[in-house]
N, C-alpha and C positions, 0 to 999 in steps of 0.2 A: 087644553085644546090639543096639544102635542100628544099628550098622552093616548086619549080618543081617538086621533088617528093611527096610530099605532095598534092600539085594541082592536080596531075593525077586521083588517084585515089577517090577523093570529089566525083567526078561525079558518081563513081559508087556506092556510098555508098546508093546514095537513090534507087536504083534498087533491091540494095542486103537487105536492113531495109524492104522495103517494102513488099517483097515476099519474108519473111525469111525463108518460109518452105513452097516453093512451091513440090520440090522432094526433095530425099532423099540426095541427093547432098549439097544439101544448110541447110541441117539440120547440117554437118559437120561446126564448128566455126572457125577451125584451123589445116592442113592438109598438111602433105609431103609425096610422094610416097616413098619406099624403098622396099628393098628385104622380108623384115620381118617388118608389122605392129604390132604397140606399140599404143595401145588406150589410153583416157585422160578421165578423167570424172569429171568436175571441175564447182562450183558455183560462175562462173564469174559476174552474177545477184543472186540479194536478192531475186527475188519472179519472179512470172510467172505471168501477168494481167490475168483477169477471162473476161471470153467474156458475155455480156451484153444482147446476142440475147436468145431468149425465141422461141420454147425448144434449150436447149445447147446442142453443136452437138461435139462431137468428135474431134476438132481439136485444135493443138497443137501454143498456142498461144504466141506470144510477152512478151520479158521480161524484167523487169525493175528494177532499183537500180545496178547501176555499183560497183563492188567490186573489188576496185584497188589491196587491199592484195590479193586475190584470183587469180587475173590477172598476176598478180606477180609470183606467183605457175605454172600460163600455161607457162610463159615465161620460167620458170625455166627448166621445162618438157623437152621443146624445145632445153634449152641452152643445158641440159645433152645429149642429143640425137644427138645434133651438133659436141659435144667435142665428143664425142665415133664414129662418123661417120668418124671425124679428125684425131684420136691415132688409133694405132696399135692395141687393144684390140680384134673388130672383123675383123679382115685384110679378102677384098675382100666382105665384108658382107655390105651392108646399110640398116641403122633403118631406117622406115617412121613412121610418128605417124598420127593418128586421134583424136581431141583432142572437147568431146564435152561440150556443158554448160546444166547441170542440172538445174539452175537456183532455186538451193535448194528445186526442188522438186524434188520425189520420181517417180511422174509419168515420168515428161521428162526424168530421169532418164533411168527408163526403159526402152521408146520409144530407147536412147543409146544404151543401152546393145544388145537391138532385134537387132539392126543392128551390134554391134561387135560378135554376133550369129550367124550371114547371111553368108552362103558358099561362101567361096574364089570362086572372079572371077565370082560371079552371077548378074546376069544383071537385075535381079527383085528385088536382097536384100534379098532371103527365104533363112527362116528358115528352113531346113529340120526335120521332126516330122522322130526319130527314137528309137528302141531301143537299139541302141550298137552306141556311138558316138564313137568310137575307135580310127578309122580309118578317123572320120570326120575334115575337115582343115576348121577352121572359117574365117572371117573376119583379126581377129587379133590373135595376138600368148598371150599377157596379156593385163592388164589393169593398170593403175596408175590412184588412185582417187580412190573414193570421198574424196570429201572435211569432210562432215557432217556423225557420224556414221549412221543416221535415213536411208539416201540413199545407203550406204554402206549394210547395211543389205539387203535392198532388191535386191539390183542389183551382192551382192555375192551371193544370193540365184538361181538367175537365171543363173549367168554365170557358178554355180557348177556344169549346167546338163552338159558342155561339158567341166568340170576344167581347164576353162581357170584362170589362177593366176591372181589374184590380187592382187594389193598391196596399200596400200595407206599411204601420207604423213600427214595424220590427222585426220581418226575416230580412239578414241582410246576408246571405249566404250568396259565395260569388256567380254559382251556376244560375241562380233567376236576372241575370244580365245577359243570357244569351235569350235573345229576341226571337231565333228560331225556333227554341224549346217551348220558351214562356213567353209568347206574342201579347198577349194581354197583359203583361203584371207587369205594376211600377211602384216603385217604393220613396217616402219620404227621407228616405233615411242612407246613408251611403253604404257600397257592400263590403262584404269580409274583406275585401282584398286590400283596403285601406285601414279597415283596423289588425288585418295581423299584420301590417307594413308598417302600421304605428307601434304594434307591441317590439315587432323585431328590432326598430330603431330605439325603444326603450332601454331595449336587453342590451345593445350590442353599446350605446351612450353611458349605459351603467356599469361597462365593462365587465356583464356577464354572456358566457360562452356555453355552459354547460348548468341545461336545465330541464325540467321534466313539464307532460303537458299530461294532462286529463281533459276528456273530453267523453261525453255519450255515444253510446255505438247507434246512433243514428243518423239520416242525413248530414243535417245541419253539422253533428259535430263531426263528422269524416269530413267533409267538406272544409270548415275549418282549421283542422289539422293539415289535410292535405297544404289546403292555400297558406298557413303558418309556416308549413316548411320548408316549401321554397323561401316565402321570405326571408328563415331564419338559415335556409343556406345562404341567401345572398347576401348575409352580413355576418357571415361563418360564426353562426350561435349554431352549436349540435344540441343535437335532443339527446338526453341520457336515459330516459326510457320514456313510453308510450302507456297512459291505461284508459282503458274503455269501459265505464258503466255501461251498464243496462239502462236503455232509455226511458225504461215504464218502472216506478215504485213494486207495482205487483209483479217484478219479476220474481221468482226464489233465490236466483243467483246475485241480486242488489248487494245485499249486507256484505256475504261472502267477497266481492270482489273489491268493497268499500275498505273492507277487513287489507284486503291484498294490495291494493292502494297503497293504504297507511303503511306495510311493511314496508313497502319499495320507497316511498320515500325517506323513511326510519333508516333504510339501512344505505339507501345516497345518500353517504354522508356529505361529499363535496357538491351535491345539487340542493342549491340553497334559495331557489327561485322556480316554482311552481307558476304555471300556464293553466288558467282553466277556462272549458268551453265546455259549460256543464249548464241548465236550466236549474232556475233557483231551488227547487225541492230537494236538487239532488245536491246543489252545495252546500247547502243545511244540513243533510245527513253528512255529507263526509267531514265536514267541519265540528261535528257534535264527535266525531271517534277522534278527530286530529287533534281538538282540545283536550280528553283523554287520555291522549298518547302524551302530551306537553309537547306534539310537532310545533318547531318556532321555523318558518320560514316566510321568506317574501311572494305574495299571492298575486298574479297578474289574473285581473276580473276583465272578462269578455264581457261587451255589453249587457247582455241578458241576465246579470245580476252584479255588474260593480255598481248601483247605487239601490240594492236592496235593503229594505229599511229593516225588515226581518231578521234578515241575515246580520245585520251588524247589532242588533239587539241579542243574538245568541249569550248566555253568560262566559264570561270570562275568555272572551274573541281574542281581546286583545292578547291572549298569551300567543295566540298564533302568529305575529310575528307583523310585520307590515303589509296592506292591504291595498294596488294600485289597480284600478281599473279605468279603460277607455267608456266613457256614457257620451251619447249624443248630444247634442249643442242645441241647446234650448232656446226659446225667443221667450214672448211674455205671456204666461199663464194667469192673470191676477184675476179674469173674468171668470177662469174656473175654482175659484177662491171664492170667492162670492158665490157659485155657484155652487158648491159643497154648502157654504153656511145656511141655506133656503133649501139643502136636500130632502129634510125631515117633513119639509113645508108639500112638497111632493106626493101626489099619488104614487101609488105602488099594484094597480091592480093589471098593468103591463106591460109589469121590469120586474122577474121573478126572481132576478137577482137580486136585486132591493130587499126584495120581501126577506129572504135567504139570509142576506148580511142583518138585517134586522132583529131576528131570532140568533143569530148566530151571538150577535153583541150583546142578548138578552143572557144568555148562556153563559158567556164566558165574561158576563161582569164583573165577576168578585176576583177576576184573575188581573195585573199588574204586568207591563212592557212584554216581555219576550215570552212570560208563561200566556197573556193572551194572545199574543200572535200565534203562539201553535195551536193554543186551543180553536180556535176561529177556522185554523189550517188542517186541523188533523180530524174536523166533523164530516160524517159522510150525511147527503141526503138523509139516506137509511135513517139515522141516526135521530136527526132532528124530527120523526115522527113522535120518539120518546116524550122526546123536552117538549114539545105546542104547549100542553094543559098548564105548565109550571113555569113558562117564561115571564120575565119583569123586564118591561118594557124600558131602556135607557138610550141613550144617543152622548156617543163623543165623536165630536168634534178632529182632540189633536190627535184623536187614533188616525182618520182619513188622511188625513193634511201630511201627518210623517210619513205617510205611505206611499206620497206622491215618486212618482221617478219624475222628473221635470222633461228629461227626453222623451219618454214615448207619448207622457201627455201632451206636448207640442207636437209632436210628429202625428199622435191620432187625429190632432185637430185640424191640422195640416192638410191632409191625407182627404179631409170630411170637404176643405176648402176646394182644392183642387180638385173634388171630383162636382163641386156647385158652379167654379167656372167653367168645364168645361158644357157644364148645363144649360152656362148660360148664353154659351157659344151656341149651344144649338137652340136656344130658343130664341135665339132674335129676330126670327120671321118665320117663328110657329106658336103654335095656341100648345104650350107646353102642360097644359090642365089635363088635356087629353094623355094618356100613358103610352100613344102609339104614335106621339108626333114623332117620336124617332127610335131607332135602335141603337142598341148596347155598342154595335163596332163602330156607329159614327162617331158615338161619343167617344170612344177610342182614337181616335182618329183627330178630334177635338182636343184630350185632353194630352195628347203626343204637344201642342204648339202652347198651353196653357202659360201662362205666367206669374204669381202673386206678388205682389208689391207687403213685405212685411218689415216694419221700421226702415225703409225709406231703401228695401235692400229686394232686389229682384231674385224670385227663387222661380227654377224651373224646372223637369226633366230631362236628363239628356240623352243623348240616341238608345243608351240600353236602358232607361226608364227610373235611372238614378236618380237621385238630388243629391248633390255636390255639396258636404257639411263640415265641417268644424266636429271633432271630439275634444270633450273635457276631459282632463287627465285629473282624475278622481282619487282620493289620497283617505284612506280611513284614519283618521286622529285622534286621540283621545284626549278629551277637551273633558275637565271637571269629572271624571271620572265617569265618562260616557262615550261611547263613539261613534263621531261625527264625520259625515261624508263632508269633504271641502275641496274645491277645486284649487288644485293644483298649479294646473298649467293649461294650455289648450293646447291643440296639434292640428296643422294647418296642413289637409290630405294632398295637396296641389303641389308645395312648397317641400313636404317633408320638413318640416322644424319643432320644436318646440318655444311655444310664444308664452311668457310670463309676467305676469302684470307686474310684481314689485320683486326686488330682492331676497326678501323674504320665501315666495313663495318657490324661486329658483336656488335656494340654499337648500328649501325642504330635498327637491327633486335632485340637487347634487349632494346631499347627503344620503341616498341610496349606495352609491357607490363607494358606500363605508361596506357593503357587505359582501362578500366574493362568492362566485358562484363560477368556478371555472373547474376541468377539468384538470388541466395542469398549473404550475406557477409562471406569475406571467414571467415569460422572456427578455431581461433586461437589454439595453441597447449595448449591444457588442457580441449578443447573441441573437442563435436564431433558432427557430423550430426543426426538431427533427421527429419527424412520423413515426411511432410506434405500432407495435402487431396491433393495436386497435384501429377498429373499421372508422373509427371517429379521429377528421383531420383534429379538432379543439385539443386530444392525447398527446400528447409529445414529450418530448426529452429537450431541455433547453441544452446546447453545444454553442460551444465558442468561436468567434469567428474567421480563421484560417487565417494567417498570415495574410496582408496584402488585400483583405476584406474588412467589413466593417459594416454595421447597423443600428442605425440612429432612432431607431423606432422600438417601442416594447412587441413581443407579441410578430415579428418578422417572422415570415415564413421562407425569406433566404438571405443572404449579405452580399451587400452591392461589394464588386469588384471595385479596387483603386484604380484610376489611371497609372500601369505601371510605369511608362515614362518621368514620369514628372510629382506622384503621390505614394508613399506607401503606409501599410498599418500594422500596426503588431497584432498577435495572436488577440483578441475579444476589446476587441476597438472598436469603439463606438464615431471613431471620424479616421478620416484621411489626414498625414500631414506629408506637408511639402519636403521633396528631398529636398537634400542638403545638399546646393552647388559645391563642388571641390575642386580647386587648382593651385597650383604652386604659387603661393601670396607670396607678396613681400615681406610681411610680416611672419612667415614660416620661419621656425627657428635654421630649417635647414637651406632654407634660403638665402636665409641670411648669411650663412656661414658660404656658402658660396658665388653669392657677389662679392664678399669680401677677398675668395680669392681672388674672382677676374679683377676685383679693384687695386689686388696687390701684383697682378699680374700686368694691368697698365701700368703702373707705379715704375714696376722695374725694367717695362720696353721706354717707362719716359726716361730713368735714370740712365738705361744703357745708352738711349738716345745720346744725352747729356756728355756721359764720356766717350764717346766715340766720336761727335763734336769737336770737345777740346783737345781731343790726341787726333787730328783729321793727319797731320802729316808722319806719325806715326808707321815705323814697319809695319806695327799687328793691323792696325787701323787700315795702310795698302794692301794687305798681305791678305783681309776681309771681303775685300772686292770693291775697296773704295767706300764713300759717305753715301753714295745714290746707291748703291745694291743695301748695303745694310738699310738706309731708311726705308726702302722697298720693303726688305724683310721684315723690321720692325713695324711698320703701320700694317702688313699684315696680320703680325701678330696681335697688335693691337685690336685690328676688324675681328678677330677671330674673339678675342677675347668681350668686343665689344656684342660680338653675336649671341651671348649668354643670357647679355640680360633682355632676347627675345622670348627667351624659353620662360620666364617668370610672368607672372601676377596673370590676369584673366584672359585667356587667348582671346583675339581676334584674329579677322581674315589678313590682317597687316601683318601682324606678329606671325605668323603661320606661313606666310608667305616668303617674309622676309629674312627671317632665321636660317633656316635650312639654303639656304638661296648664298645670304652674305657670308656663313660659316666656309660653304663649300670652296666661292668662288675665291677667298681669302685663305683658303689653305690650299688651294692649288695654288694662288701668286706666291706662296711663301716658301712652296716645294718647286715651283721653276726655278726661283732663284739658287735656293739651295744648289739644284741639279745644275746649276750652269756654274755655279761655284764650284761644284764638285768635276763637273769634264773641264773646266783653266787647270783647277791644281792639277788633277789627274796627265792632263797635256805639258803642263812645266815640267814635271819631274819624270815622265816615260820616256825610257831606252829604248825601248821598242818601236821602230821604225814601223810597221806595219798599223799600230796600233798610235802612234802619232799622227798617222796621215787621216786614219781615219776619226779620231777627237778633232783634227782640224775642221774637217769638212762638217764633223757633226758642230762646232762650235762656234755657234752666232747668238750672240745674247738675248738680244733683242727680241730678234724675231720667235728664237725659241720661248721666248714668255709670254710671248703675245698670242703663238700660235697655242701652247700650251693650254695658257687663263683661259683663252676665246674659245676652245673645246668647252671648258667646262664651262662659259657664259653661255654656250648655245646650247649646251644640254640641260640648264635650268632654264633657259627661257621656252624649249621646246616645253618642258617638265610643267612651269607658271602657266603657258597656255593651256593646252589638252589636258594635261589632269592635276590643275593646281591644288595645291593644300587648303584646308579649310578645318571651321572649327567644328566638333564632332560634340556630341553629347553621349559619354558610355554610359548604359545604366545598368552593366555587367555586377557591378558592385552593390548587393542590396543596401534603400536607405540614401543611396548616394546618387549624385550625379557628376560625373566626372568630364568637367570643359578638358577638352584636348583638342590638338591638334592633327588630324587626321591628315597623311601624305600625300593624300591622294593617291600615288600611283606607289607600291613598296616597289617594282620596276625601275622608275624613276630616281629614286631616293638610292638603290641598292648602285644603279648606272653610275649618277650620282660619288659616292663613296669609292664605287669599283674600281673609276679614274682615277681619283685622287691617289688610293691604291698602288696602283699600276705607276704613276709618275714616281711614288714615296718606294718602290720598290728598285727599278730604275736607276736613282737617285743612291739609295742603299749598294747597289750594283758597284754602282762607280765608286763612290766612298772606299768599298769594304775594299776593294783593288787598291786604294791610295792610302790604306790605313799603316805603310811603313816608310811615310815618308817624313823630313825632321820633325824636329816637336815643335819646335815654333810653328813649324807650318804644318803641322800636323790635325790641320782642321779635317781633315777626312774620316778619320777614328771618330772623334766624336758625334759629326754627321750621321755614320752607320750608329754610334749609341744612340741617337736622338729616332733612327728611323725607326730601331727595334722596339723603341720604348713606345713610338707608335703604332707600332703593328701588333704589338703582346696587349696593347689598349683597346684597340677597335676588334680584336681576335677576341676578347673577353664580351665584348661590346655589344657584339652579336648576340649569342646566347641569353645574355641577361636584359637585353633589350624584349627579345621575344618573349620572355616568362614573368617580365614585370608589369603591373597595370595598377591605377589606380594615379593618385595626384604626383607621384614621386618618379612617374616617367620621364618625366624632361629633364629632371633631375640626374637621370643615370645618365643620358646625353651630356649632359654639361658636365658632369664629371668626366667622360670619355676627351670632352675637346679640351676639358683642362689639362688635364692629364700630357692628352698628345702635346697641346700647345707650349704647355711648360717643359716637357721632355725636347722639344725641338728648340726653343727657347734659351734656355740653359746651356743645352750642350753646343748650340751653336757659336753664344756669346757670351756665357760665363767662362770660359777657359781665358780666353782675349782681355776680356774684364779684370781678371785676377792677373797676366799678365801685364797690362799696363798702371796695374793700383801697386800693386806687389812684388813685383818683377820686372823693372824700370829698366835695370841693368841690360837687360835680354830684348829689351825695347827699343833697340838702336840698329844704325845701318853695318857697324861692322861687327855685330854680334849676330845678327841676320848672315851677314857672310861669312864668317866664321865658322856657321853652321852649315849653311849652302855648300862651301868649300869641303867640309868633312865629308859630307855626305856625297859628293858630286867626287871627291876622291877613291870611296867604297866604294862605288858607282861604278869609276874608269878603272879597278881593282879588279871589279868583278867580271868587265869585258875583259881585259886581258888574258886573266885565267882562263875565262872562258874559252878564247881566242887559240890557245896552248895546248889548252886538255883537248881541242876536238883535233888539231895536226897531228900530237905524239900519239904511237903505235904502240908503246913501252908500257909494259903493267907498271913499269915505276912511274913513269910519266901519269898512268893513270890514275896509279896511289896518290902522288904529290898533287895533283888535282883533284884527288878527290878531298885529299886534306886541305885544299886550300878550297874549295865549295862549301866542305864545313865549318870551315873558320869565317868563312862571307855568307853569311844566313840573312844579310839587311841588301840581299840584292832586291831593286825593284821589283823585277819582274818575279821573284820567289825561285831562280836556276842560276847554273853558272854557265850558260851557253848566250850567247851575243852576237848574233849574226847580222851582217849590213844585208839588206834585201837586193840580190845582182849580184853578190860577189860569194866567192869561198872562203875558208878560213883561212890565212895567210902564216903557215907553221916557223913558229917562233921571232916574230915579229912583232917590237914591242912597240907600246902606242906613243905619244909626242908627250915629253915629259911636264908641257904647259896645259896638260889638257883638264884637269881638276879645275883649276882658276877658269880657263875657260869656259868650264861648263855653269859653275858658278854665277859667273856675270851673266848668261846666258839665262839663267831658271829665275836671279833676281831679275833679270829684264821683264821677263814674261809674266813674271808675276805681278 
């Protein structure tokens, strides 16, 4: 019975091939009457033959390359308009469709449109030229189609003079979202700008950078490319070149630049991921030279053929390398399943497409998988006049069925849905039987607010006439030595993510990124990108990252700065590390060794302590200044010694303050004393009348210590207020940080010092004048040794103080105050020390005068002479004086002249022969 059906209509086929556009009649492909027509606009053929004759005349000719997936789409069309003719939805109402083939041109196109333009019920097919369509009732109420955006554009441009809607299940090119241009068209299907936003975020998650697109030099695919590449700048993927076929098979320059294609990918070598936005015929052909060539690269498919059945039936595909493309998000097809298996059961006397694929499968029977697809593909019209007489009639089944795209077949039906409810919006208080109960723009207007309720899920239009979808991420496999389109992954356009049902299917998608596809090597962390003479930022030179920088990222395009205070990084460092706090520890070996002096420096102010105690009635021990000046002297030594160890371990604002503060004020209490020590002796043992009177007046012990310390207590307390010490952080030092002690004021610190100075000079003064007086009591000598040892100290002190930096600064300090401390120290009370341990003998009261007496007799020796030489007139007088000045060279005052202040010299008058002793008991008194 199948059969039968099939035979009947053969015969007509070559009537209808042959004069396929004799009138307007036979220009329709596929057509059912009803109450309300629903138009079709679909590229059931790849191309349109060009007519040969010379001049070329106007007429619209024969088309060839059968496109089963497309054909599939018309059926679909059909099948939704059958199910809605069958439900309740428009009750009382029948859809009719007219359904034409574009044949992926733009003109035939049009030629369609002019006739879904043509006034209802006109016997001529006119157009009527007005200016108010208001009130005008076309052909059709909408349209469904194009296939391709390039035809879509033009044919919404025209049907917007009388806003009949459009809607289509597959241009999704970003420009028909402008509502200005394209007022009428709305698509089921989301536009370019979410699937190149999906590919970009493919490329840039796969961590490729650098890759090539191919795309048609037409609309759609300009368009395409354009919106790809902003996306793929905004996830710095560059494009490593650009190729544009020719949009039409019949061009002469196709092959040729299919040819130039495959070179330019041949010879990028490092562009290992191809971008195409090509229509299925033409990726067929370029895939048939790429296999060829043995091109292996990664293929991102734009919608309009990643899930072509044809195309993955080519032989030996898979050597091209892996095959990823974005396809639409499909809902449930099963009705159209059913609806294929009852196709055969179908008339065919008008659906000329039917008729067409009929003979076509008659044809190309004896052919197997990919040799029938192209046979099917590569028939023209023309052609099939041949074959009528000699066809044998067969019907498969799993040819249709593997044909299906599952997106644009739900999206056609979609498409069919959405324009039956807006139908039915407008027939809810009209007699919709009639074809004039309303116009094409209400129903635009209508199907702007539509809604469908599908699996329990609301789809709509949104303001630019989009539906908001899901893409499959579509993955070519090869399964039992075949290959199989399998999803992937999905891509959620709202969210930007990629969503993965199982482990599996999200290992497949991160094993992409086994293959590189970058222009340069990625950038390891501690480097960064530098820009080379190419115009493409993805080119660069990987450079290390500078001292004191660092980048934790691969693929940086600069290295983040350290916090130089407190961080730094070596040359191509991938982190920060914390400097290294530094100060004078305790645990420093040099530390160490220097508390150990001031330890042995208390040691030996407690020992002197000790013997100076037990010898308290002692000549050397009175002859000292007594137990309370020594103890004075010593605890200052001690403080002095004890102020060291402020200068160790981690400063604080305590330590900082208090260091510089207790050193100062404790070595000025220790040079008052000194200095008052040094104007008594100096006062005991002066002849000098002039200069007696004035050590008198200058000598008050007390007060001069008091007044002395209290100088320098109120120039640290001025110093603690206004600009006290505190703790500093140097970070002078790379690497380091160095705690110190900052002076706050060098002013203050220098004032400071300068005193101390000043008094230790002073001090030195008096001394160095008392430095011939006995040796027991010749504590003055050693005073000026102790003061110079401090002044050649703090004299060095300076210089190496300002040139040194780092943790070893407080260090050079504490060695300066040891230094002085022990030099004053020592020569104060180690002579005394060694006299009373060692020199016992010399330790007593009339050994002490003994001495006094010698001395006190030079003394009265030297005034006499003195007294002699200035009366006598006599050069011998002179002589004998002068030899007696050079034989007394231990006069106090350093001359042999003696004068009482008020009197003359009294010529040759000798002094009182008890005057030695007397002066003796006199100097031990005082002392």
């Amino acid at each position: 019975m199948a059969l039968v059906t099939f035979l009947i209509p053969c015969f007509v086929i070559s009537t209808d091939i042959a004069f396929s556009c004799q009138n307007t009649d036979d220009f329709v492909s596929a057509s059912s009457p009803g109450d309300i027509v629903i138009g079709g606009l679909f590229a059931v053929h790849s191309e349109m033959l060009r007519s040969e004759e010379h001049p070329i005349k106007p007429v619209i000719q024969n088309c060839a390359g059968f496109e089963v997936q497309i054909f599939l789409q018309t059926l679909a069309m059909i099948h939704a308009i059958e199910m809605i003719n069958n439900s309740t939805l428009l009750p009382g109402v029948t859809l009719g469709y007219e359904i034409y083939d574009t044949c992926a041109e733009v003109t035939k196109a049009m030629a369609s449109a002019l006739r879904f333009l043509s006034k209802l019920n006109s016997t001529e097919d006119i157009v009527e030229f007005k200016c108010n369509y208001t009130d005008y009732i076309p052909r059709v109420k909408a349209v469904v189609g194009a296939s391709y955006s390039e035809v879509s554009m033009a044919v919404s441009r025209l049907l917007a003079l009388q806003l009949i809607p459009q809607v289509s299940p597959a241009s999704s090119a970003e420009i028909l979202s402008d509502k200005i241009r394209f007022p009428s068209f709305f698509r089921t299907i989301p536009s370019d700008f979410h699937q190149t936003r999906a590919m970009a975020h493919l490329i840039c998650e796969s961590g490729w950078n650098w890759i090539g697109v191919i795309a048609t030099d037409d609309d759609n695919g300009r368009f395409a490319l354009e919106s790809f590449g902003v996306q793929a700048m905004a996830n710095n993927v560059c494009i490593a070149f650009k190729e544009m076929l020719p949009a039409y098979l019949s061009d002469n320059t196709f092959h040729n630049k299919v040819d130039r294609a495959i070179e330019k990918i041949v010879k990028e070598t490092r562009v290992n991921v191809i971008v195409v936005f090509m229509r299925q015929f033409h990726v067929l052909e370029l895939f048939k030279k790429a296999v060829e060539r043995n091109v292996n690269k990664i293929w991102i498919a734009s919608d309009n053929w990643a899930a072509a059945f044809k195309i993955s039936t080519i032989p030996n595909i898979r050597k091209l390398g892996t095959i990823v493309g974005f396809g639409f998000k499909s809902g449930d097809i099963s009705t159209f399943h059913d609806f294929l298996r009852k196709l055969h059961e179908k008339p065919t006397d008008n659906n000329k497409f039917l008729q067409e694929y009929i003979v076509l499968l008659s044809i190309c029977a004896h052919l197997e998988y990919h040799d029938f697809q192209m046979c099917i593909s590569n028939q023209s019209q023309d052609d099939l006049l041949q074959d009528v007489e000699n066809i044998q009639q067969v019907w498969r089944d799993d040819f249709l069925n593997a044909n299906i795209e599952t997106g644009f077949i739900y999206n056609t039906i979609l498409a069919v849905y959405a324009i039956a409810h807006a139908i039915k919006g407008q027939c809810k208080e009209r007699d919709c039987k009639d074809p004039s109960a309303f116009t094409p723009w209400e129903l635009l207007e209508e199907l702007k607010n539509v809604t469908i309720i599908d699996n329990d899920k609301e789809i709509k239009f949104d303001s630019k006439g989009d539906m908001s979808a899901s893409y499959d991420v579509l993955l070519w496999k090869e399964i039992d030595g075949h290959v199989e389109i399998i999803t992937m992954a999905e891509y959620d356009p709202n969210k930007g993510v990629f969503i993965f049902e199982d482990e599996e299917k999200k290992k497949e998608f991160l094993d992409l990124k086994k293959v590189r596809s970058t222009c340069s090597q990625h950038c390891r962390p501690g480097q960064m990108k530098k820009v080379t003479e190419s115009p493409h930022t993805c080119c660069y030179e990987c450079v290390y990252c500078p001292e004191n920088h660092y980048s934790n990222q691969t693929d940086m395009d600069y290295c983040y700065r350290c916090n130089n205070r407190t961080y730094w990084a070596p040359i191509n460092s991938s982190t920060c590390y914390r400097k290294t706090v530094h100060f004078l520890a305790w645990t420093d070996w040099f530390a160490i060794f220097l508390l150990l002096l001031s330890a042995f420096g208390v040691v030996l102010v407690f020992s002197i302590s000790i013997i100076f105690t037990k010898n308290l009635n002692t000549p050397v021990v009175k002859a000292s200044g007594g137990l309370t000046v020594c103890y004075i002297i010593l605890f200052s030594h001690f403080l002095i010694f004890l102020s060291t160890v402020f200068f160790i371990d981690e400063p604080t604002e305590f330590k900082c303050k208090t260091r510089q503060a207790l050193f100062g004020i404790s070595f000025t209490l220790c040079i008052s004393c000194i200095l008052i020590k040094s104007l008594k002796i100096l006062l005991a043992f002066s002849f000098d009348p002039k200069l007696q009177n004035f050590l008198k007046c200058v000598y008050k012990p007390v007060p001069t210590v008091v007044t002395c310390t209290g100088i320098q207590v109120i120039i640290c307390t001025f110093w603690l207020i206004f600009r006290t010490p505190f703790v500093n952080q140097n970070f002078s030092i790379p690497r380091t940080i160095i705690l110190e002690c900052n002076e706050g004021s060098i002013v203050a610190f220098g004032i400071m010092l300068g005193y101390i100075a000043a008094l230790a000079f002073i001090c030195f003064i008096f001394a160095f004048k008392g430095r011939k007086l006995p040796e027991n009591y010749n504590e003055a000598k050693f005073i000026t040794f102790g003061m110079l040892i401090y002044f050649i100290a703090w004299i060095v002190f300076i210089p190496v103080y300002a040139t040194t930096f780092g943790k070893y600064l407080p260090a050079v300090e504490i060695i300066v105050v040891l230094i002085s401390n022990y030099g004053i120290l020592c020569c104060t009370f180690l002579p005394k020390c060694y006299i009373i341990i060692y020199k016992q003998e010399t330790n007593t009261k009339s050994a002490f005068l003994k001495m006094i007496y010698s001395y006190s007799s030079k003394s009265a020796g030297s005034v006499a002479v003195s007294q002699v030489s200035l009366d006598s007139k006599s050069s011998s007088s002179r002589a004998a004086v002068s030899e007696s000045c050079n034989s007394e060279k231990n006069s106090v005052n350093g001359n042999c002249h003696f004068q009482v202040p008020g009197q003359r010299l009294i010529k040759g008058k000798a002094l009182p022969k008890n005057t030695p002793r007397t002066m003796a008991r006199k100097r031990l008194s005082s002392i």
